[in-house]
N, CA, C and O atoms as a printed pandas DataFrame, in Angstrom:
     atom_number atom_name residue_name chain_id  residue_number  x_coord  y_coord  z_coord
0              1         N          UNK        A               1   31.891    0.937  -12.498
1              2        CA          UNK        A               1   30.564    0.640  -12.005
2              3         C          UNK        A               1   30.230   -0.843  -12.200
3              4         O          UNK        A               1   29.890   -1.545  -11.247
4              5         N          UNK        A               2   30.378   -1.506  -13.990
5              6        CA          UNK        A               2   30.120   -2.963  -13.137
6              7         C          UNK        A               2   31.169   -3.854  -13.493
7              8         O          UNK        A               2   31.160   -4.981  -13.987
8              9         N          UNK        A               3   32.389   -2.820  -12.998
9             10        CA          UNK        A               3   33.498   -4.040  -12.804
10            11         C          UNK        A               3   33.160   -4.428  -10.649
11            12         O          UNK        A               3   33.595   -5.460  -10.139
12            13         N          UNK        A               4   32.504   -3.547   -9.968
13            14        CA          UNK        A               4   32.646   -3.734   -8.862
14            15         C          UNK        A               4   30.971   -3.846   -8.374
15            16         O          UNK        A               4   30.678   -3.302   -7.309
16            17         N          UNK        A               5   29.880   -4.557   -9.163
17            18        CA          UNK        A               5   29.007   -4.672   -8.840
18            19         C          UNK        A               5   28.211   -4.523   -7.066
19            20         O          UNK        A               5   27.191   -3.949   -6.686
20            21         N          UNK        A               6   29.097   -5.215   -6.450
21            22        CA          UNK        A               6   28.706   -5.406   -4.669
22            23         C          UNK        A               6   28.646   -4.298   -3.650
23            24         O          UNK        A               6   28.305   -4.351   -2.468
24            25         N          UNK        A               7   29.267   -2.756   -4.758
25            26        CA          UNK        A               7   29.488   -1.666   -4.099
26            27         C          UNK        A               7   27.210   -1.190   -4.059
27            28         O          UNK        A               7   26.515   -0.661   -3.190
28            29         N          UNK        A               8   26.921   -1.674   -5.272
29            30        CA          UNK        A               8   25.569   -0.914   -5.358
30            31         C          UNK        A               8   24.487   -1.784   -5.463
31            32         O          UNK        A               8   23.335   -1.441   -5.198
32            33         N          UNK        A               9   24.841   -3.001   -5.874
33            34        CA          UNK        A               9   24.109   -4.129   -6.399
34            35         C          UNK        A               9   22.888   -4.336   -5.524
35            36         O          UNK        A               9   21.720   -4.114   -5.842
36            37         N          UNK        A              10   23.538   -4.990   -3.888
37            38        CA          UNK        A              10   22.326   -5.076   -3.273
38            39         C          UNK        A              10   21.540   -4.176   -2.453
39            40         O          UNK        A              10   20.662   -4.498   -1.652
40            41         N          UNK        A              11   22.072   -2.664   -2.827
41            42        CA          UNK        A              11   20.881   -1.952   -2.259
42            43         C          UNK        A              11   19.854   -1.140   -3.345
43            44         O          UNK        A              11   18.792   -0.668   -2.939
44            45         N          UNK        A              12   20.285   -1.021   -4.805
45            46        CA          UNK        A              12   19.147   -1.133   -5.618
46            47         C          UNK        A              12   18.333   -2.285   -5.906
47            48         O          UNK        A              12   17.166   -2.134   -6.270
48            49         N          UNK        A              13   18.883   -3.493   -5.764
49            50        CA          UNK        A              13   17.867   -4.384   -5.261
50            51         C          UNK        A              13   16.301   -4.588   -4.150
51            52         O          UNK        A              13   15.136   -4.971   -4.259
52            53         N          UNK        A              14   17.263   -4.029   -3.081
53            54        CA          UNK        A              14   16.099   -3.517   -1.902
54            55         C          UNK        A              14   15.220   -2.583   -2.428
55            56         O          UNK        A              14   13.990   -2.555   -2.393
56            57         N          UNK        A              15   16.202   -1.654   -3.029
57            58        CA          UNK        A              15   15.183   -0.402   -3.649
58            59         C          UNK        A              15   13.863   -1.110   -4.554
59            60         O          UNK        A              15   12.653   -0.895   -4.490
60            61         N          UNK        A              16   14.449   -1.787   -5.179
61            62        CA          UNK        A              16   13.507   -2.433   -6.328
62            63         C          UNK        A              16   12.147   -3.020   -6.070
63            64         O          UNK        A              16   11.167   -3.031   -6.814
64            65         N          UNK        A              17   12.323   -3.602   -4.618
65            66        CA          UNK        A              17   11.804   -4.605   -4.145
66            67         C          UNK        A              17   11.405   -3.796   -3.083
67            68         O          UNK        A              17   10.324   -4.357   -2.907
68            69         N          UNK        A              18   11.421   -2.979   -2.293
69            70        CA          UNK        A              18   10.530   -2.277   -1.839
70            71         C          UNK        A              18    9.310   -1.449   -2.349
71            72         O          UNK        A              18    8.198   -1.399   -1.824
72            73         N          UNK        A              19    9.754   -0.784   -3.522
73            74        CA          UNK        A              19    9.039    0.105   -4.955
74            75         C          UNK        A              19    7.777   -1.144   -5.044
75            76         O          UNK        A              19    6.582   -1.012   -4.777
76            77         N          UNK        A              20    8.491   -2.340   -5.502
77            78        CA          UNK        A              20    7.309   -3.500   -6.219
78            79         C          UNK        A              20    6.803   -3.740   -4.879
79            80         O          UNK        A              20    5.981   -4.626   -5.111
80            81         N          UNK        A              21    6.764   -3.566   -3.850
81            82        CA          UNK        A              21    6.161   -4.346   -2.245
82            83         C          UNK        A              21    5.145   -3.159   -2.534
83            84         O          UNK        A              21    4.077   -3.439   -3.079
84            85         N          UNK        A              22    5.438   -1.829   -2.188
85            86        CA          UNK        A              22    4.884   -0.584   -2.223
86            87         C          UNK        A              22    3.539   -0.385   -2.723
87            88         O          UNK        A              22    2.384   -0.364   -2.299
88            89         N          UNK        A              23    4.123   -0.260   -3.709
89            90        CA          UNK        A              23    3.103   -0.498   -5.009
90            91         C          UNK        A              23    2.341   -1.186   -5.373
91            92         O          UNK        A              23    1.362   -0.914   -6.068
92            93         N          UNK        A              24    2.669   -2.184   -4.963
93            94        CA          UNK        A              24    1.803   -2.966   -5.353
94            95         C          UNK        A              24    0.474   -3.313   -4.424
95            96         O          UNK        A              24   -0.568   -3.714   -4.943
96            97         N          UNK        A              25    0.560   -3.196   -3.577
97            98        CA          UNK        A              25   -0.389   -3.117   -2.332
98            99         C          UNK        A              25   -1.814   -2.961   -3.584
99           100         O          UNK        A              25   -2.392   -3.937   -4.062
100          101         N          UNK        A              26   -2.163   -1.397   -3.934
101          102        CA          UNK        A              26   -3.135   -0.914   -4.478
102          103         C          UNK        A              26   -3.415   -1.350   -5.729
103          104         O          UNK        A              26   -4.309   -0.707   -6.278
104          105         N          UNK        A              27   -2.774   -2.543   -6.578
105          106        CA          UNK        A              27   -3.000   -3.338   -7.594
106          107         C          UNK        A              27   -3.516   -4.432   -6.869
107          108         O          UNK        A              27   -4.663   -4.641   -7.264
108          109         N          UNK        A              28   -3.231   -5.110   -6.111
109          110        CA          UNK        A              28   -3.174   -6.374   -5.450
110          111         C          UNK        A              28   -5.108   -6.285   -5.060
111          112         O          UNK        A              28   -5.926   -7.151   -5.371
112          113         N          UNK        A              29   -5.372   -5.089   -4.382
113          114        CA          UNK        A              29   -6.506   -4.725   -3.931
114          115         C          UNK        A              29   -7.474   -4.931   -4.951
115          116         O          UNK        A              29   -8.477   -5.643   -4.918
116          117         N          UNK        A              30   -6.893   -3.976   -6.161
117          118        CA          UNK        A              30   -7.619   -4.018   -7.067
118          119         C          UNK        A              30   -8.326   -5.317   -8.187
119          120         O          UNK        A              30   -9.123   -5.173   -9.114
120          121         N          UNK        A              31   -7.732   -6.452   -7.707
121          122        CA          UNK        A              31   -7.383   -7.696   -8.409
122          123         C          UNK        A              31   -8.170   -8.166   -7.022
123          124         O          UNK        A              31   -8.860   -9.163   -7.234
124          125         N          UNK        A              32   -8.215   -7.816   -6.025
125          126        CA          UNK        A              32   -8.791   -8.928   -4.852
126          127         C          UNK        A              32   -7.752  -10.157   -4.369
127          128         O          UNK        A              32   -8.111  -11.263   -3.968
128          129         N          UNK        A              33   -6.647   -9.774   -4.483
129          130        CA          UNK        A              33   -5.296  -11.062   -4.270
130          131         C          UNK        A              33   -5.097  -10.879   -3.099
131          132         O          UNK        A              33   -4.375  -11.735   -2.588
132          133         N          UNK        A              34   -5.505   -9.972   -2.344
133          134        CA          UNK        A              34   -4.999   -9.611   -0.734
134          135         C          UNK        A              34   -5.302  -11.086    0.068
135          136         O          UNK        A              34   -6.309  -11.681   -0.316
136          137         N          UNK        A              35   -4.818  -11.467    0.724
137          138        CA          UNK        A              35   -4.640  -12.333    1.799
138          139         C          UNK        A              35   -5.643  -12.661    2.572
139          140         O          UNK        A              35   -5.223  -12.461    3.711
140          141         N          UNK        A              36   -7.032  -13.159    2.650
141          142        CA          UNK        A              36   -7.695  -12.975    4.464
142          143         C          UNK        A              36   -7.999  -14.444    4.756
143          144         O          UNK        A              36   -7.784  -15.285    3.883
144          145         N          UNK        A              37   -8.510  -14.799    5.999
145          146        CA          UNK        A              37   -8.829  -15.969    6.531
146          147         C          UNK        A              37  -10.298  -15.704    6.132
147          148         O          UNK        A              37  -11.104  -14.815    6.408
148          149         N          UNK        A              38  -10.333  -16.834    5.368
149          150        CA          UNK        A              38  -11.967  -17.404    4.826
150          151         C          UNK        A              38  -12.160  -18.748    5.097
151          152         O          UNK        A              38  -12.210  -19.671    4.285
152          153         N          UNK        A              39  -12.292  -18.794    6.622
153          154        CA          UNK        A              39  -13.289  -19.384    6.706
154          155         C          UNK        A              39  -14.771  -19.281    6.737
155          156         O          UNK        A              39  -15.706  -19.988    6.363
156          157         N          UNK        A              40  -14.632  -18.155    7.311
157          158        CA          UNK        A              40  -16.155  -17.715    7.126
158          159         C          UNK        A              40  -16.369  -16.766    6.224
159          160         O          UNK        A              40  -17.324  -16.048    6.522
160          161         N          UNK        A              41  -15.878  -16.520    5.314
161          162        CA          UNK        A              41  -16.336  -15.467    4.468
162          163         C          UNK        A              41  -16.579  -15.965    3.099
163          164         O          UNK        A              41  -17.321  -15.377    2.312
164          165         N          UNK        A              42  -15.716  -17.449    2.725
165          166        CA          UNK        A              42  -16.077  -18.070    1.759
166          167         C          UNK        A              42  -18.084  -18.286    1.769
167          168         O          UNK        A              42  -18.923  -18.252    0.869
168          169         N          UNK        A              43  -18.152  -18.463    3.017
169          170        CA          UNK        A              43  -19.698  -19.091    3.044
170          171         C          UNK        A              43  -20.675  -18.017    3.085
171          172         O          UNK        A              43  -21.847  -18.199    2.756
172          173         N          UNK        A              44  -20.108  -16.639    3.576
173          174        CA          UNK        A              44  -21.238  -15.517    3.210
174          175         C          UNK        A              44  -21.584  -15.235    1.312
175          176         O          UNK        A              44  -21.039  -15.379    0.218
176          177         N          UNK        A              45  -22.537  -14.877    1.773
177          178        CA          UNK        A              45  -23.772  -14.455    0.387
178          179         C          UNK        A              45  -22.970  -13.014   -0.512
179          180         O          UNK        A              45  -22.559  -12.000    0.052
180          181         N          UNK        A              46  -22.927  -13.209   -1.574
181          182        CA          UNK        A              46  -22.387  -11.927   -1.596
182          183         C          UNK        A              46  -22.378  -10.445   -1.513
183          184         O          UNK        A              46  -21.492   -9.595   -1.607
184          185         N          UNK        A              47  -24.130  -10.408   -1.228
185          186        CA          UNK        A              47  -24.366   -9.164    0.060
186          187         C          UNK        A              47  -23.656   -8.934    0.986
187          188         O          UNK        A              47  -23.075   -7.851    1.052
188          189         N          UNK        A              48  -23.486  -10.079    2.133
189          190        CA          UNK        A              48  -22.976  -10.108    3.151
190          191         C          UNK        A              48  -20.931   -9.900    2.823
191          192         O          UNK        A              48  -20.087   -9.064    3.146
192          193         N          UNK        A              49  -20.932  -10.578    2.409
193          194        CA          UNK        A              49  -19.507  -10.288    1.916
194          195         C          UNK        A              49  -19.257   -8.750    1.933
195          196         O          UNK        A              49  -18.347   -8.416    2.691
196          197         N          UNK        A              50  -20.008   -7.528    1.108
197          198        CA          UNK        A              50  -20.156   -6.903    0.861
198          199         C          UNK        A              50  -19.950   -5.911    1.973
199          200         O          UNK        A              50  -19.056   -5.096    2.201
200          201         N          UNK        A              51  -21.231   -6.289    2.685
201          202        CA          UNK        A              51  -21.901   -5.857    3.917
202          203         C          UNK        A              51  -20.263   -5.801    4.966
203          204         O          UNK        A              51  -19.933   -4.699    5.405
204          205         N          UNK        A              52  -19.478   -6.888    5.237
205          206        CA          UNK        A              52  -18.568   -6.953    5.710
206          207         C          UNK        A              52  -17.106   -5.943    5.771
207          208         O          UNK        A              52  -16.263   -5.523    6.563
208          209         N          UNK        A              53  -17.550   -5.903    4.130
209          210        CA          UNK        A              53  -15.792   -5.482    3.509
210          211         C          UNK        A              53  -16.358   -3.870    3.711
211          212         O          UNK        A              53  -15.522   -2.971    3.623
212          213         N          UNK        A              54  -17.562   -3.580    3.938
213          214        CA          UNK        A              54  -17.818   -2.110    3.929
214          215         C          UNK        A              54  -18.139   -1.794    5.175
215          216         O          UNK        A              54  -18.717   -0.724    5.364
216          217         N          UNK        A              55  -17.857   -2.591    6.195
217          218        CA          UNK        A              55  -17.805   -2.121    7.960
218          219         C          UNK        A              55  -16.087   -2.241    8.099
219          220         O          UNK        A              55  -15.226   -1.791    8.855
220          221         N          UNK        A              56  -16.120   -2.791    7.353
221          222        CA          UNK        A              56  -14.329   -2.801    7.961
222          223         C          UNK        A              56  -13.379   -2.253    7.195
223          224         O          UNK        A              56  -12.190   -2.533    7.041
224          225         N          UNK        A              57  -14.216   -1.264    6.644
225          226        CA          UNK        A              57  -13.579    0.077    6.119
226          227         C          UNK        A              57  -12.732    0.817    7.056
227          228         O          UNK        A              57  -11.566    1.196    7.168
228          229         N          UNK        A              58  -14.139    0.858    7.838
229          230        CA          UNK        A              58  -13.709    2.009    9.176
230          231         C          UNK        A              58  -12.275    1.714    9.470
231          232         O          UNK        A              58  -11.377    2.433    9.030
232          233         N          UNK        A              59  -12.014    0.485   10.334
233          234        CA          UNK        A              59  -10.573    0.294   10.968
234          235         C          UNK        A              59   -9.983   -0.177    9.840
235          236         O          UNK        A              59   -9.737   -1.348   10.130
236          237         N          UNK        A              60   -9.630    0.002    8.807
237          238        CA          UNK        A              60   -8.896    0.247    7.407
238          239         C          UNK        A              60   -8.499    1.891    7.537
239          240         O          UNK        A              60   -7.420    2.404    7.835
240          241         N          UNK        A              61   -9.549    2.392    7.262
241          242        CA          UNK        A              61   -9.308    3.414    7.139
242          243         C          UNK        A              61   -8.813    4.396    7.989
243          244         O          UNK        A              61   -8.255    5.429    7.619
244          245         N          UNK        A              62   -9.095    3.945    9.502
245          246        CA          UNK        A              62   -8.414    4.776   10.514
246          247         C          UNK        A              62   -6.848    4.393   10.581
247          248         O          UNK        A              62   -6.032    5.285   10.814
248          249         N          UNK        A              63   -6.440    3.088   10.379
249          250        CA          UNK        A              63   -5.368    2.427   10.437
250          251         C          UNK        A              63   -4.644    3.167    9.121
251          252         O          UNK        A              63   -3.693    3.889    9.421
252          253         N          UNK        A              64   -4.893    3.099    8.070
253          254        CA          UNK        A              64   -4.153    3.347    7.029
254          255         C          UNK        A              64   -3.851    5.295    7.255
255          256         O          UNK        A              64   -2.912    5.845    6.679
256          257         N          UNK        A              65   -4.789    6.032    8.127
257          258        CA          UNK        A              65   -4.933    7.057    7.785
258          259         C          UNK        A              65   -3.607    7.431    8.967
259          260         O          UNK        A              65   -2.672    8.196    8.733
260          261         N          UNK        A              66   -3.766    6.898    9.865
261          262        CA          UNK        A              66   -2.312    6.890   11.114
262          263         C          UNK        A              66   -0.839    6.724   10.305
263          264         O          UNK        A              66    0.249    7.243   10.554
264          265         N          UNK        A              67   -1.159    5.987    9.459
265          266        CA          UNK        A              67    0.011    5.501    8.688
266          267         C          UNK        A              67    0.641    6.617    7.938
267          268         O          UNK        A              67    1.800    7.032    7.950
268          269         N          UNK        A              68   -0.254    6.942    7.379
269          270        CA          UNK        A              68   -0.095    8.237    5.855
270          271         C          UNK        A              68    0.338    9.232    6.966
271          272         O          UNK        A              68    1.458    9.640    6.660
272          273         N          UNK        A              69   -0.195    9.942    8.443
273          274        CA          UNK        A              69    0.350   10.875    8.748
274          275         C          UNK        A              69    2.199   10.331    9.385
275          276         O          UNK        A              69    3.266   10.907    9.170
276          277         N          UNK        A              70    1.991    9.346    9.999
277          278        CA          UNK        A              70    3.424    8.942   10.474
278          279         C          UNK        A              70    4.503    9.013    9.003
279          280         O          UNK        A              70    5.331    9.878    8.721
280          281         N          UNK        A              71    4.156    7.870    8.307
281          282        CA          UNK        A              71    5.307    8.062    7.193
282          283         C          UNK        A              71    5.033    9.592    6.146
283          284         O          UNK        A              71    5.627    9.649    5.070
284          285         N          UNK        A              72    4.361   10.438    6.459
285          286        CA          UNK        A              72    4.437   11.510    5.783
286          287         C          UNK        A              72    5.745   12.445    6.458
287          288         O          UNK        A              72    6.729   12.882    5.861
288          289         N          UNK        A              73    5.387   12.584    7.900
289          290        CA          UNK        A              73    6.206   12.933    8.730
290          291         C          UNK        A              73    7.677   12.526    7.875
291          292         O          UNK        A              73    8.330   13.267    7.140
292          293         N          UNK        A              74    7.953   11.060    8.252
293          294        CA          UNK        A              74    9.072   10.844    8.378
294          295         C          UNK        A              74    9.923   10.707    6.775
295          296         O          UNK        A              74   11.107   10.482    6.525
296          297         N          UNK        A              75    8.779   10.944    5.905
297          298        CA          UNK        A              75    9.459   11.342    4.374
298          299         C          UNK        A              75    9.816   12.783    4.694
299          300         O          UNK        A              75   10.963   13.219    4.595
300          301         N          UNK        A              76    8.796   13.478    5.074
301          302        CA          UNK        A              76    9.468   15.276    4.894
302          303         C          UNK        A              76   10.771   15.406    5.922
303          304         O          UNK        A              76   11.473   16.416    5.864
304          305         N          UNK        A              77   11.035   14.436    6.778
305          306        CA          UNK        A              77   11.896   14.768    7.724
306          307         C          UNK        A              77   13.412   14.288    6.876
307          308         O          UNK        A              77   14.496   14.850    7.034
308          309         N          UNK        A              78   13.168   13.221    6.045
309          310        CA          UNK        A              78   14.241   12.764    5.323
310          311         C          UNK        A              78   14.273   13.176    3.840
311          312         O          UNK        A              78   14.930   12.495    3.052
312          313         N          UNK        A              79   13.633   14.197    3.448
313          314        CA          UNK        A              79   13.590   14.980    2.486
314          315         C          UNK        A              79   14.489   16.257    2.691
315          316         O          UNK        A              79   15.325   16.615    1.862
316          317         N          UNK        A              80   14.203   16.996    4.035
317          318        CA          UNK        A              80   14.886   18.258    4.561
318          319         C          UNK        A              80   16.251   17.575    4.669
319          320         O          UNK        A              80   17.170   18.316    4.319
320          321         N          UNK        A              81   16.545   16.594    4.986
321          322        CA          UNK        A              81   17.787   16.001    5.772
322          323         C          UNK        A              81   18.215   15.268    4.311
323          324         O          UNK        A              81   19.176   14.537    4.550
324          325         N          UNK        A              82   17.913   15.216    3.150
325          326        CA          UNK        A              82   18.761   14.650    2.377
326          327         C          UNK        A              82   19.051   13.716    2.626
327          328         O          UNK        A              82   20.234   13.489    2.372
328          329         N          UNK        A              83   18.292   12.620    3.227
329          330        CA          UNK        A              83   19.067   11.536    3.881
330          331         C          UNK        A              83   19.400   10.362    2.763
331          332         O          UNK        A              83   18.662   10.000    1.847
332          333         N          UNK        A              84   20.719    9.868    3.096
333          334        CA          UNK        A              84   21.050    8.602    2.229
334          335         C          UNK        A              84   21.559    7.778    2.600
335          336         O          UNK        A              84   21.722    8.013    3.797
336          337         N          UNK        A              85   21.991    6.821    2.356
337          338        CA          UNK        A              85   22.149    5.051    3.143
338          339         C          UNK        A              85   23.104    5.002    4.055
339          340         O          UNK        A              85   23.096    4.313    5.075
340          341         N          UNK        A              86   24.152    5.929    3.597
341          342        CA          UNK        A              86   25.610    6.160    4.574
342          343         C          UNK        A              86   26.232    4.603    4.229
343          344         O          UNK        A              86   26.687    3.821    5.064
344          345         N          UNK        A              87   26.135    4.409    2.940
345          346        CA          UNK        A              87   26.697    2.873    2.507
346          347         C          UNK        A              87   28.174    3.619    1.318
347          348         O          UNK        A              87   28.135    4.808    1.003
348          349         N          UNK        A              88   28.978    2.969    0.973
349          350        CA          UNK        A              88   29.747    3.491    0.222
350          351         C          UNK        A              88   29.285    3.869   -0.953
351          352         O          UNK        A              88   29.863    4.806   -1.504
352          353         N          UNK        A              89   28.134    3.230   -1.618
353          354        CA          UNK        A              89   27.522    4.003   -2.496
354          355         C          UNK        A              89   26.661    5.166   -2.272
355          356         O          UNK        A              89   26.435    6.101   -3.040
356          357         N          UNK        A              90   26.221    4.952   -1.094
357          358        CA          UNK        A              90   25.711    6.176   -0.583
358          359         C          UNK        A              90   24.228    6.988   -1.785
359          360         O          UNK        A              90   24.120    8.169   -2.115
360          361         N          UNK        A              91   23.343    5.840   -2.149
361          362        CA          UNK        A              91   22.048    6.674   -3.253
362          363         C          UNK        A              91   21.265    7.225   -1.893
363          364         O          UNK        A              91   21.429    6.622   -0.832
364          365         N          UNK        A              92   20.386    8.422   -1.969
365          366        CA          UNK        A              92   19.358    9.264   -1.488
366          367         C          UNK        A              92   18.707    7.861   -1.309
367          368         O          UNK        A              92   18.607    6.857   -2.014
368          369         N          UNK        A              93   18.181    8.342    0.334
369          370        CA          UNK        A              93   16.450    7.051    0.800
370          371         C          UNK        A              93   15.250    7.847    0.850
371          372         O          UNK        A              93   14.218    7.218    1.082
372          373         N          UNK        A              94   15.144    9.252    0.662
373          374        CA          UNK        A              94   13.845    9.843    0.833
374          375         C          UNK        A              94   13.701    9.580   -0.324
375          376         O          UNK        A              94   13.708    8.643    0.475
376          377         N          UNK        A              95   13.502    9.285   -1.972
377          378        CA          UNK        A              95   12.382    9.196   -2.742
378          379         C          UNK        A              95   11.657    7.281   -2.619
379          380         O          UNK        A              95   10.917    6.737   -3.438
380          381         N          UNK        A              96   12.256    6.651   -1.238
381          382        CA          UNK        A              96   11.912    5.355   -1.350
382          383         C          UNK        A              96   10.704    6.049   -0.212
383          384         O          UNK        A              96    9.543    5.671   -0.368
384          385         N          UNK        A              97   10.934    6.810    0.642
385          386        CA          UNK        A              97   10.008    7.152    1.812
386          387         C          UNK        A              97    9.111    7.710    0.573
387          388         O          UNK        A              97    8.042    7.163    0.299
388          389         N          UNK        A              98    9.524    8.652   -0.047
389          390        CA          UNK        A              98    7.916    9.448   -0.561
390          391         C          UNK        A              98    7.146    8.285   -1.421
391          392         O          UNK        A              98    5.925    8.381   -1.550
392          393         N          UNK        A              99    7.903    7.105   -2.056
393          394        CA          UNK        A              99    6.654    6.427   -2.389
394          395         C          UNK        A              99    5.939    5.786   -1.608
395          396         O          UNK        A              99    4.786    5.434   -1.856
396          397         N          UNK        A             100    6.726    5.508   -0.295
397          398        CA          UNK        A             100    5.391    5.149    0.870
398          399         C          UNK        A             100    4.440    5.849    1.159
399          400         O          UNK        A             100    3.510    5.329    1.774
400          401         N          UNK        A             101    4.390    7.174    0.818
401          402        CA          UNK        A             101    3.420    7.975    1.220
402          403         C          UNK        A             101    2.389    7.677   -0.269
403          404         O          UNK        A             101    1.201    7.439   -0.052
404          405         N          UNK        A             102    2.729    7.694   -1.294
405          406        CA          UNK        A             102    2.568    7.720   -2.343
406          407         C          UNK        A             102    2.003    6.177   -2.251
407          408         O          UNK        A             102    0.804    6.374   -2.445
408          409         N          UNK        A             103    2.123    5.062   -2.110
409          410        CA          UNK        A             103    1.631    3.841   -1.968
410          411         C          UNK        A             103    0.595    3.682   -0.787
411          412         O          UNK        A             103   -0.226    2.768   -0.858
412          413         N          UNK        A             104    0.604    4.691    0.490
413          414        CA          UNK        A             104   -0.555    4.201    1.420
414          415         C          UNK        A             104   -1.285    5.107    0.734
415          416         O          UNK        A             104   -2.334    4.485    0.902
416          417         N          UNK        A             105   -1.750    6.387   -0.124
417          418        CA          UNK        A             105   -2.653    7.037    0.017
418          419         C          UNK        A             105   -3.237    6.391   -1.272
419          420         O          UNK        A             105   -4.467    6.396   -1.335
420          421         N          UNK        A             106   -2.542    5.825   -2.330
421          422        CA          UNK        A             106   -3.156    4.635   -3.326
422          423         C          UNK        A             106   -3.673    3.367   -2.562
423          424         O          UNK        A             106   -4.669    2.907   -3.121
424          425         N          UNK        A             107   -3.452    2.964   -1.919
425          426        CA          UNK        A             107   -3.782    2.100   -1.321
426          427         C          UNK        A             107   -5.081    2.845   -0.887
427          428         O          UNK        A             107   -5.978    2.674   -1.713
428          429         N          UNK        A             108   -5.335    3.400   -0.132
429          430        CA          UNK        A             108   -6.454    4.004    0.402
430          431         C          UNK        A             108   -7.881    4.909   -0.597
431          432         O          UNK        A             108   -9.102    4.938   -0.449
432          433         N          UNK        A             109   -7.144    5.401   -1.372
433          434        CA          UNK        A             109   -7.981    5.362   -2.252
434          435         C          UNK        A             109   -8.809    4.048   -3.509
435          436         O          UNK        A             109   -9.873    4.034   -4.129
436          437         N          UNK        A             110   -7.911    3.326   -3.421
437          438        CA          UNK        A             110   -8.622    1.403   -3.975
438          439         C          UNK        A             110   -9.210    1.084   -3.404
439          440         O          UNK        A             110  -10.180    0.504   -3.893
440          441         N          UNK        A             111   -9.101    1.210   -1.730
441          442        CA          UNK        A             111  -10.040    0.787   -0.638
442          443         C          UNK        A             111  -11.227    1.767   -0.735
443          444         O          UNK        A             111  -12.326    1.228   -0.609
444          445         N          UNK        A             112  -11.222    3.151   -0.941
445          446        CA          UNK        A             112  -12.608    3.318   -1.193
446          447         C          UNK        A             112  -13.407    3.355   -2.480
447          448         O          UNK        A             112  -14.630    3.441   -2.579
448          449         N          UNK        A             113  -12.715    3.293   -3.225
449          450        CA          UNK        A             113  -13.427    3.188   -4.589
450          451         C          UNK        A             113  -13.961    1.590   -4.256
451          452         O          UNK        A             113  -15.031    1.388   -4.831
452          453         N          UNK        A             114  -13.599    0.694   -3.663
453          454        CA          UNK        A             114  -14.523   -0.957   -3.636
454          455         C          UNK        A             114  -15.315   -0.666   -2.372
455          456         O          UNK        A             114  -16.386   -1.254   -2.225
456          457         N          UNK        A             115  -15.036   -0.110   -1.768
457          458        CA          UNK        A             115  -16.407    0.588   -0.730
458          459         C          UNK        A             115  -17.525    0.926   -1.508
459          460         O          UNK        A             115  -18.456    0.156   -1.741
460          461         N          UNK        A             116  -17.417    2.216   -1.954
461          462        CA          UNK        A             116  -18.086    2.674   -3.030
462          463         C          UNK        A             116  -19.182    1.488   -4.167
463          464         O          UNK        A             116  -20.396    1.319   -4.285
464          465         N          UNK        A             117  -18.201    1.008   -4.686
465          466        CA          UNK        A             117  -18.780   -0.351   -5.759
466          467         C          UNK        A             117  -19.377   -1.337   -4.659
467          468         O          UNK        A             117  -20.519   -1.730   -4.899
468          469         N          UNK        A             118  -18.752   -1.815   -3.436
469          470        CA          UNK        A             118  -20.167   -2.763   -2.467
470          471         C          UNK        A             118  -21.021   -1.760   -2.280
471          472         O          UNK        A             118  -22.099   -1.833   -2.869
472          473         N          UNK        A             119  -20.751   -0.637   -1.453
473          474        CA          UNK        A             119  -22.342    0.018   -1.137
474          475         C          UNK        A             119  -23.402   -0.187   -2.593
475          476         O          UNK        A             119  -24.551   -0.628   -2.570
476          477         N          UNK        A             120  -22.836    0.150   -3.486
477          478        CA          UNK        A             120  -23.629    0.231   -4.912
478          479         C          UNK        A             120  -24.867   -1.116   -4.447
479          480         O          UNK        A             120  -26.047   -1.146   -4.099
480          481         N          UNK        A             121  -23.620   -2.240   -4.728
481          482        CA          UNK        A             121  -23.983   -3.636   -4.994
482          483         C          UNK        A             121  -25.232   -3.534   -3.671
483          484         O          UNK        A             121  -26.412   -3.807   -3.895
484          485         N          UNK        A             122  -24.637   -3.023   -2.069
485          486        CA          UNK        A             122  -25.680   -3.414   -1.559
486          487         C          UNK        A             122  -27.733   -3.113   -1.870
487          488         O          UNK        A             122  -28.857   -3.607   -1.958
488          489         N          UNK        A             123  -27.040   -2.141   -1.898
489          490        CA          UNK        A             123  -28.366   -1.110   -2.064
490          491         C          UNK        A             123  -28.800   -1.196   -3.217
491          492         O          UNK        A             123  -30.005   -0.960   -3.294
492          493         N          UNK        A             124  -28.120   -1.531   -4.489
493          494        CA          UNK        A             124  -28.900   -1.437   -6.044
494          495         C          UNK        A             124  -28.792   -3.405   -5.865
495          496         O          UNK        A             124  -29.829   -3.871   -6.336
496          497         N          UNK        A             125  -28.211   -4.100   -5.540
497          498        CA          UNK        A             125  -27.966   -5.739   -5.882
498          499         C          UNK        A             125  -27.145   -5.996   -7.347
499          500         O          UNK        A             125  -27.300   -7.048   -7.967
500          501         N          UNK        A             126  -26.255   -4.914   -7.824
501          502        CA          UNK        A             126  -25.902   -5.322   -9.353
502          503         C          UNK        A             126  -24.398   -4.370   -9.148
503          504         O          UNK        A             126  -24.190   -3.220   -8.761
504          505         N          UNK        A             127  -23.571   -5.413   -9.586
505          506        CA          UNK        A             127  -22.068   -5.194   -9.692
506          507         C          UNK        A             127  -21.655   -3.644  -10.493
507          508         O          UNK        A             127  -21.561   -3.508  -11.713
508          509         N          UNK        A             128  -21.497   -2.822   -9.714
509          510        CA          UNK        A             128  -20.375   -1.760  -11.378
510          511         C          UNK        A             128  -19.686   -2.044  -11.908
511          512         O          UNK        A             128  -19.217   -1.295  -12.765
């Protein structure tokens, strides 16, 4: 095993690094590190900010919810099918699919728990 490292090396790598991509989504959220173009959002109030991130729930949430049924699908389909890399090492790829399922529905649940905490903020004006 690691006299011939190159047989397994770089696809538990991918594995690794898909898991940490995965996953991390719903930490990232939780921290507020996600990515957006602020230009204009630096300059909203933080009502409005608020006001924003809790309309665009909706197409979050319809988007993420398309997602969870497609890759649910296609984990149970590669769950029944045992499927694995067909590489000479040949490790199982359905428990990398079930944490996608497992990472959008975390993901989706972070997204509404900060829904939740802006509506608060809008309507009361004070952070949870």
């Amino acid at each position: 095993m690691f006299n011939k490292p190159t047989v397994w090396a770089a696809e538990i790598t991918v594995f690794a690094c898909a898991l940490l991509y995965l996953l991390g989504g719903a930490w990232t959220l939780l921290h507020d590190g996600h990515v957006r173009v602020d230009v204009l959002h630096s300059r909203f109030s933080p009502r409005t900010k608020a006001i924003v991130e809790t309309v665009t729930f909706i197409p979050f949430a319809l988007y993420i919810t398309m997602m969870l049924w497609a890759t649910s699908k296609y984990a149970w389909q590669s769950i029944e099918l045992r499927e694995t890399t067909m590489t000479p090492w040949d490790p199982p790829i359905y428990p990398i699919k079930v944490a996608m399922v497992i990472a959008l529905v975390m993901l989706l649940l972070q997204q509404a728990a900060k829904v939740v905490r802006d509506m608060y903020f809008i309507f009361k004006g004070e952070r949870l």
